[in-house]
Backbone as ProteinMPNN parsed JSONL, in Angstrom:
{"seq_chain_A": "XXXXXXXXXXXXXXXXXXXXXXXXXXXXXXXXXXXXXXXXXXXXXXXXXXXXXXXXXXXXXXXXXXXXXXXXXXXXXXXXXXXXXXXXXXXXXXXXXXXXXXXXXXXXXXXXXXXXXXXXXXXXXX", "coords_chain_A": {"N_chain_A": [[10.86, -3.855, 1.335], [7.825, -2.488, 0.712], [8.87, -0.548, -1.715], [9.854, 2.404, -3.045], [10.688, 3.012, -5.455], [12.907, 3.679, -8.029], [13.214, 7.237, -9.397], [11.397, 7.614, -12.338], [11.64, 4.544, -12.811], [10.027, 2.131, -13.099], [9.692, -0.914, -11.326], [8.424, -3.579, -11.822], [6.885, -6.541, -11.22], [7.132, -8.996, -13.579], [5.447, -11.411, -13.919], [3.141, -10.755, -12.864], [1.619, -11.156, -9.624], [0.802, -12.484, -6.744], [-1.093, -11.775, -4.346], [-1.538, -11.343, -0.384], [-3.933, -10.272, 1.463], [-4.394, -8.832, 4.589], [-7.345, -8.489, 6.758], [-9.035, -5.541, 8.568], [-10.853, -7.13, 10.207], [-9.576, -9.516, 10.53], [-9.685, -11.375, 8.526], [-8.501, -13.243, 5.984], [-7.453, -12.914, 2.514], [-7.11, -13.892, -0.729], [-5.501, -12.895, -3.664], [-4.895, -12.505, -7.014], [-2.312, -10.15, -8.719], [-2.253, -8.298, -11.507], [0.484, -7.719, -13.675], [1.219, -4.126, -13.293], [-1.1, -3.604, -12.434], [-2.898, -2.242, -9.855], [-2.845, -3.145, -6.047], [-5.606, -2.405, -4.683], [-7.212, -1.891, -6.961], [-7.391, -4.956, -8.142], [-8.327, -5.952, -5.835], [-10.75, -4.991, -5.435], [-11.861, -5.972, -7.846], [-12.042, -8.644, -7.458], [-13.94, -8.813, -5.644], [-13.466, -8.007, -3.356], [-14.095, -6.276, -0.729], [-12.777, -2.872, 0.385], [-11.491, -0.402, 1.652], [-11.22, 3.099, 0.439], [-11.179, 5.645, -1.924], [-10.447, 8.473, -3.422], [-8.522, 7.183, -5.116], [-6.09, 7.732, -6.428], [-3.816, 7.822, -4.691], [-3.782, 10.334, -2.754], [-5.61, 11.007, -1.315], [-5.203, 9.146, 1.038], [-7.423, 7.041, 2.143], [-6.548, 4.448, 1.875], [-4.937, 2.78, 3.365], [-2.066, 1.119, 4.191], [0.222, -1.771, 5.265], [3.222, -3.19, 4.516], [3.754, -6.089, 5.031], [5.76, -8.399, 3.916], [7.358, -9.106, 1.307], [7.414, -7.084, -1.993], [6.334, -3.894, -2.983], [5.615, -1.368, -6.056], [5.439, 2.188, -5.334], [5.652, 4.323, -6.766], [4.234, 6.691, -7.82], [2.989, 7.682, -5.752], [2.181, 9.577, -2.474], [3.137, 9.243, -0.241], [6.152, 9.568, 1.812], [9.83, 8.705, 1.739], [10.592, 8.008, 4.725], [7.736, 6.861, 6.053], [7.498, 4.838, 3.723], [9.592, 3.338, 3.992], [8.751, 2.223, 6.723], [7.027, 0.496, 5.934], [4.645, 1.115, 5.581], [1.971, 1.585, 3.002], [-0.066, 2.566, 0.317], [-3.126, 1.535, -0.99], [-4.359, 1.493, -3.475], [-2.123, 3.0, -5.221], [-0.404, 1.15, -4.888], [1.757, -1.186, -6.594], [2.554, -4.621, -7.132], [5.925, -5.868, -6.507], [6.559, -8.115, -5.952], [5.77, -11.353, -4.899], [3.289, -11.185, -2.415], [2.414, -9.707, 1.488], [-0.176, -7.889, 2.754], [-1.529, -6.166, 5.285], [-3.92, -4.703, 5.75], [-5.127, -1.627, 6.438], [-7.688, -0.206, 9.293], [-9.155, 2.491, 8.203], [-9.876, 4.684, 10.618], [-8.177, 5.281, 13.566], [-5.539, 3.31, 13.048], [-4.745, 5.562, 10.849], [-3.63, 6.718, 12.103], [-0.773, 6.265, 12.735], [0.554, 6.056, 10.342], [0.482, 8.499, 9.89], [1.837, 9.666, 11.802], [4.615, 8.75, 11.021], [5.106, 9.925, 9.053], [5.144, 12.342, 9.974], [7.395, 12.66, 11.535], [9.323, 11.89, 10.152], [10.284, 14.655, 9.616], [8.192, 16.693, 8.702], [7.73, 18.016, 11.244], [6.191, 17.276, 14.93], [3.205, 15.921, 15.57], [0.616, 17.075, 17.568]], "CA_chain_A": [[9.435, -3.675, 1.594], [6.985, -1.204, 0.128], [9.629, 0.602, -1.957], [9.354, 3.861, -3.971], [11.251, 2.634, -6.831], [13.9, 4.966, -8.638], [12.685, 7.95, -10.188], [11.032, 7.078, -13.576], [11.69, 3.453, -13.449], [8.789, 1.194, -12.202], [10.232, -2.15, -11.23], [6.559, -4.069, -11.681], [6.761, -8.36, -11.382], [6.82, -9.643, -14.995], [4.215, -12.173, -14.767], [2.023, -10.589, -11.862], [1.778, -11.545, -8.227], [-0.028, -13.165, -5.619], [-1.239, -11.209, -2.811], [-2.326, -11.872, 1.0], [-4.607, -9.184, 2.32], [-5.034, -9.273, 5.94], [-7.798, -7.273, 6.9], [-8.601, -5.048, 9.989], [-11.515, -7.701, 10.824], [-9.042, -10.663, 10.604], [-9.961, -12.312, 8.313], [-7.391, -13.302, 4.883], [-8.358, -13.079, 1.488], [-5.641, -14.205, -1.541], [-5.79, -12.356, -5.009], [-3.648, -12.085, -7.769], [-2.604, -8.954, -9.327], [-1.957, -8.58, -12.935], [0.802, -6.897, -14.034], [0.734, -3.287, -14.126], [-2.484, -3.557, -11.524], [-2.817, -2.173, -8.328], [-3.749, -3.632, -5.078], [-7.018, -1.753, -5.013], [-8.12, -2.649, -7.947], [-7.16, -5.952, -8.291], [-9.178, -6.506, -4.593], [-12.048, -4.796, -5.754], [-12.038, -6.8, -8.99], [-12.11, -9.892, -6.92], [-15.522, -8.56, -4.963], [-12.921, -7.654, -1.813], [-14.373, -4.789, -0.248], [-11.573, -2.427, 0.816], [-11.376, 1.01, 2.112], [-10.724, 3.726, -0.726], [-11.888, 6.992, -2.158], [-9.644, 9.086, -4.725], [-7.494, 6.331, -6.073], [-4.459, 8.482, -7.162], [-2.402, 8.179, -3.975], [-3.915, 11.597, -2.51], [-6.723, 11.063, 0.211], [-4.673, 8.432, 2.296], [-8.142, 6.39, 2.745], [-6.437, 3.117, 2.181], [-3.454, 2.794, 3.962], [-1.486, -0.68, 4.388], [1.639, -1.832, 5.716], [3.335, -4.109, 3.559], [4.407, -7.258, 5.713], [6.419, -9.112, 2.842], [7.507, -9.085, -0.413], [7.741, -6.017, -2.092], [5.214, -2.925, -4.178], [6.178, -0.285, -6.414], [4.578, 2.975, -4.768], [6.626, 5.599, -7.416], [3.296, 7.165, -8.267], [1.866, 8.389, -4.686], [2.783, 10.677, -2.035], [4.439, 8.817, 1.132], [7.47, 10.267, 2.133], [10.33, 7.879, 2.298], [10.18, 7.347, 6.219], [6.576, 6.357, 5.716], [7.38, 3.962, 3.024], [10.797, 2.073, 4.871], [8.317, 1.646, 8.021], [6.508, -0.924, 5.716], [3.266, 1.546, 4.965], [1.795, 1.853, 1.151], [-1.104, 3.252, -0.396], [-3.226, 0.158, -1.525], [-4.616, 2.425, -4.518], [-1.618, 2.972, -6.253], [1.127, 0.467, -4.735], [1.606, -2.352, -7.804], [3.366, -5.198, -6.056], [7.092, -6.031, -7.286], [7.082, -9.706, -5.974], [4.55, -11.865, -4.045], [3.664, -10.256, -0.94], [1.521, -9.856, 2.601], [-0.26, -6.807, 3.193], [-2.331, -5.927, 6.065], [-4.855, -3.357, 5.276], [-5.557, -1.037, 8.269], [-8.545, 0.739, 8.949], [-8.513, 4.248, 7.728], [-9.495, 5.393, 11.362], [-7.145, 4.731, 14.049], [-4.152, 2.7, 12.544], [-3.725, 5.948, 10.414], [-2.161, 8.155, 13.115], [0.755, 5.455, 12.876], [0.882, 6.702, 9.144], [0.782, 10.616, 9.516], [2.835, 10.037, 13.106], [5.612, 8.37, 10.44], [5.236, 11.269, 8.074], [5.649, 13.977, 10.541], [8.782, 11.983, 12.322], [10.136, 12.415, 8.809], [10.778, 15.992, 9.016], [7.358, 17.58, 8.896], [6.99, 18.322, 12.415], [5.456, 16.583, 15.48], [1.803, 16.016, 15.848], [0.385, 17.624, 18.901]], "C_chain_A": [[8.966, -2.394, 0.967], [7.961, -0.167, -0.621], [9.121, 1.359, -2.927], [9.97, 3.399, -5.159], [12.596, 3.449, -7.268], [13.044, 5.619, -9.694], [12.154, 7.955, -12.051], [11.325, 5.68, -14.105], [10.73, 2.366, -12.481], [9.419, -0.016, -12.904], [8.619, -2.286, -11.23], [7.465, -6.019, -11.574], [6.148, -9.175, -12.697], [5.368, -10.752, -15.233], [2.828, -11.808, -13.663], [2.366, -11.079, -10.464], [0.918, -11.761, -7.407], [0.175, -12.489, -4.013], [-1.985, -11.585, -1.906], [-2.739, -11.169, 1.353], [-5.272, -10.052, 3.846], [-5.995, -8.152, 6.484], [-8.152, -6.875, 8.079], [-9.834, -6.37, 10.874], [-10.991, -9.187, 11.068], [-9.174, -11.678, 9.858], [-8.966, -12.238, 6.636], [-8.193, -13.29, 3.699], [-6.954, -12.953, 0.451], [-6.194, -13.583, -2.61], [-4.279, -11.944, -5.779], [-3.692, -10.667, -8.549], [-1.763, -8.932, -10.759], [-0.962, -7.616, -12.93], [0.551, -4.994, -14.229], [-0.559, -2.541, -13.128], [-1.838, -2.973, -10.524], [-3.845, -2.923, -7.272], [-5.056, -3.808, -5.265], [-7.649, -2.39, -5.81], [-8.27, -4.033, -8.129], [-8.062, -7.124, -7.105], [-10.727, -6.114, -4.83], [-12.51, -5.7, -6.928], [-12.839, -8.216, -8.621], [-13.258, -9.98, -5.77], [-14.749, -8.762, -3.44], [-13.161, -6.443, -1.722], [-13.153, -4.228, 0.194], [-11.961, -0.644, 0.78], [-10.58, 2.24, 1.056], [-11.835, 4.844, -0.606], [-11.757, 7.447, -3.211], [-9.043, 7.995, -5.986], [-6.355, 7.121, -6.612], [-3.477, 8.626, -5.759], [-2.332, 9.707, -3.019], [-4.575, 11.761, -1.036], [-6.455, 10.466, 1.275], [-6.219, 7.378, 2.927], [-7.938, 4.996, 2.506], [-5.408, 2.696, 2.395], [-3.529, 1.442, 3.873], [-0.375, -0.58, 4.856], [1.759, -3.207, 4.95], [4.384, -5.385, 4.432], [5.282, -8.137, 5.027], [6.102, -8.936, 2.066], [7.496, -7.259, -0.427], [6.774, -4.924, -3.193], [6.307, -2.127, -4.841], [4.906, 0.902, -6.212], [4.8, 4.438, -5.802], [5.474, 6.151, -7.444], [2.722, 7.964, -7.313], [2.98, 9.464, -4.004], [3.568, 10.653, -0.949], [6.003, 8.905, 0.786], [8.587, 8.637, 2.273], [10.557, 7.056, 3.639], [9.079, 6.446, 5.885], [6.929, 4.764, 4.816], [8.718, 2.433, 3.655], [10.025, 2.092, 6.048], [7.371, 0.825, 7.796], [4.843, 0.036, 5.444], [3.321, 1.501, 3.473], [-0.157, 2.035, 1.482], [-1.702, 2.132, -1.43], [-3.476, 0.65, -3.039], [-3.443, 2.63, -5.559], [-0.248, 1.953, -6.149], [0.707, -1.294, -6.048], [2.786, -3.395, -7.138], [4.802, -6.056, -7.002], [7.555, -7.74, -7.469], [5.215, -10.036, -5.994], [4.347, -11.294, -2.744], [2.697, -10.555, 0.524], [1.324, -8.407, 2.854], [-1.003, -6.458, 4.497], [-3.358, -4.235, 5.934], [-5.7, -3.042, 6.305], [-6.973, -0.092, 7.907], [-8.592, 2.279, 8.841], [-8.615, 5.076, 8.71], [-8.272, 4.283, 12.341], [-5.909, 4.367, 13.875], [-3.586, 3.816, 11.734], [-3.189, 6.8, 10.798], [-1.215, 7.106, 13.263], [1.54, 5.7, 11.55], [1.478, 7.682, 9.377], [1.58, 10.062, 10.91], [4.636, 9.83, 11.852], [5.942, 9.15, 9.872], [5.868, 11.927, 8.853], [6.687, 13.761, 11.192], [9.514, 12.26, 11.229], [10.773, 13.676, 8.754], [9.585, 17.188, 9.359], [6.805, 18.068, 10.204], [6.74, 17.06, 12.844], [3.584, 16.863, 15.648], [1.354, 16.434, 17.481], [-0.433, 16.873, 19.797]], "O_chain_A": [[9.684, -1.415, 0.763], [7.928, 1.003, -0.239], [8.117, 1.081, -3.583], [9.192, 3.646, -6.08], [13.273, 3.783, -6.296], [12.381, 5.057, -10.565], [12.935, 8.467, -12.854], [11.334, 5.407, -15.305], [10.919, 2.008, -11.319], [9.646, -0.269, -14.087], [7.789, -1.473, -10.821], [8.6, -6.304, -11.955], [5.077, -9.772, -12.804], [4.599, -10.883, -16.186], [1.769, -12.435, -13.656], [3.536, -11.403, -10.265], [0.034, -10.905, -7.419], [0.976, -12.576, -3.082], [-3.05, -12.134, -2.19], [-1.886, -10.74, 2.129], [-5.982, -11.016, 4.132], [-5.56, -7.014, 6.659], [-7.759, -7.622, 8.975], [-9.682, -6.52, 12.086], [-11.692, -10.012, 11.654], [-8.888, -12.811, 10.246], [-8.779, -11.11, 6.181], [-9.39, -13.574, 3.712], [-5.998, -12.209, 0.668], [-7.423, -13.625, -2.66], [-3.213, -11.429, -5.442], [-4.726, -10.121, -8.934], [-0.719, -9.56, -10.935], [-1.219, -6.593, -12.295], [-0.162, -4.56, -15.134], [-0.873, -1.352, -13.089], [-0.64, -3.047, -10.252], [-5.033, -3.215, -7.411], [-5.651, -4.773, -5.745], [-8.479, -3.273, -5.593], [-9.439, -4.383, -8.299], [-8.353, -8.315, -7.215], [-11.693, -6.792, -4.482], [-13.654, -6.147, -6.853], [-13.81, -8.734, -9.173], [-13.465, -10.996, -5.107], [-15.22, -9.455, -2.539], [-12.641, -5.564, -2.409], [-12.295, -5.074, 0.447], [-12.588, 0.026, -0.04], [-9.353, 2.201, 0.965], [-12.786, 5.031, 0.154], [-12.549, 7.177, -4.113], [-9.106, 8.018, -7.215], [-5.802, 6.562, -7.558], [-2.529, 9.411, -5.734], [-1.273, 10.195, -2.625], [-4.215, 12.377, -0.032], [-6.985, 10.75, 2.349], [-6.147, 6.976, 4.088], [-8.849, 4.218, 2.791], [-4.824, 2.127, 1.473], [-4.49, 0.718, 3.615], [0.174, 0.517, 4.953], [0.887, -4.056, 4.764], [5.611, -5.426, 4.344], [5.711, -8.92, 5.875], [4.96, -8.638, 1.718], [7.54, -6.448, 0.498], [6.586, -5.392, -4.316], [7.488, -2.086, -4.494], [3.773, 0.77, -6.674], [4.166, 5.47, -5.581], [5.493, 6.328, -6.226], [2.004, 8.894, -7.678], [4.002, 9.977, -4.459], [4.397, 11.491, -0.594], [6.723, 8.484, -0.12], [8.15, 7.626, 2.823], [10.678, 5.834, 3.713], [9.347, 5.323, 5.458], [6.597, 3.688, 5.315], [8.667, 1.203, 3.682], [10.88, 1.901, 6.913], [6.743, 0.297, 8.714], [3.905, -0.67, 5.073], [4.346, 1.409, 2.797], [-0.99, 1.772, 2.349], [-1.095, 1.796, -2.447], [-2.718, 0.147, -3.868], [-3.726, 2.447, -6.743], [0.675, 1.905, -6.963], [-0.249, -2.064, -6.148], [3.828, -2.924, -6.682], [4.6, -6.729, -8.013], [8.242, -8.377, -8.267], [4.187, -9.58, -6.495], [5.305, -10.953, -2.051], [2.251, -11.698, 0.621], [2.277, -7.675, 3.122], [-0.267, -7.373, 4.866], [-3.159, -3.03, 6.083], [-6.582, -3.673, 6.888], [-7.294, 0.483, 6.867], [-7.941, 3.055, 9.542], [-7.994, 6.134, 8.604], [-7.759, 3.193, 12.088], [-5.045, 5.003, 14.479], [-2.371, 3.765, 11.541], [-2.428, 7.585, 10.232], [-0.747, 7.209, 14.397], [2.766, 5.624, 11.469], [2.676, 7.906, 9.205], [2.659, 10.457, 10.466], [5.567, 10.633, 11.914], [7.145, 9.405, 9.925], [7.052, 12.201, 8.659], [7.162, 14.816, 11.614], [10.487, 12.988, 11.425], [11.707, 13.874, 7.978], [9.782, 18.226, 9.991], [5.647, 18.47, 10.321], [6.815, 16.03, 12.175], [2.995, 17.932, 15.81], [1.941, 15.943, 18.446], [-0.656, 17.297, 20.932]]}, "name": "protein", "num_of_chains": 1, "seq": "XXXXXXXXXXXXXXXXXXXXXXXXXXXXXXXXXXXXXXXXXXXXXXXXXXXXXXXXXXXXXXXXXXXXXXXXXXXXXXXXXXXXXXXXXXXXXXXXXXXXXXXXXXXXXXXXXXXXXXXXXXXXXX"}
């Protein structure tokens, strides 16, 4: 799930991939992503609204947890914990298979993010 990749080698899905966004209002929406693409874009492309800001993997305003299949995230900033508890960064995660994401809303669901982070190492949250 959601892996980081190995350092300078982006596993990507040769002919693209077919993604399931589940979103925080329940409702599904299927899109394929091209090679190379990310989430993000590939949902915005497809006139799926989605929660964003920066786009480089920095601001954390579009968190996900990646329910199946698998992204490549090498590019952003989640900590390994973060990324083996099935979160990604819809913005820069490029998806390795076919997958299921659930795309959380940026309040609430993401103190289950930063709680994962700071369980990592960086401290507890107060």
């Amino acid at each position: 799930r959601g892996g980081r990749g190995a350092p300078g080698a982006r596993r990507r899905c040769a002919r693209g991939a077919s993604v399931e966004l589940k979103m925080p209002d329940g409702s599904t929406h299927s899109v394929e992503v091209e090679e190379g693409q990310n989430v993000l874009d590939a949902a915005l492309d497809a006139g799926i609204e989605m929660p964003h800001d920066c786009k480089m993997g920095v601001c954390m305003t579009c968190p996900s947890r990646v329910l199946s299949g698998s992204v490549d995230q090498s590019a952003g900033m989640l900590d390994d914990t973060a990324i083996e508890a099935g979160f990604a960064l819809t913005c820069i995660a490029e998806p390795t298979t076919d997958c299921t994401i659930e795309v959380m809303e940026t309040e609430g669901d993401l103190n289950d993010l930063v709680d994962a982070m700071m369980e990592a190492g960086h401290g507890k949250r107060s």
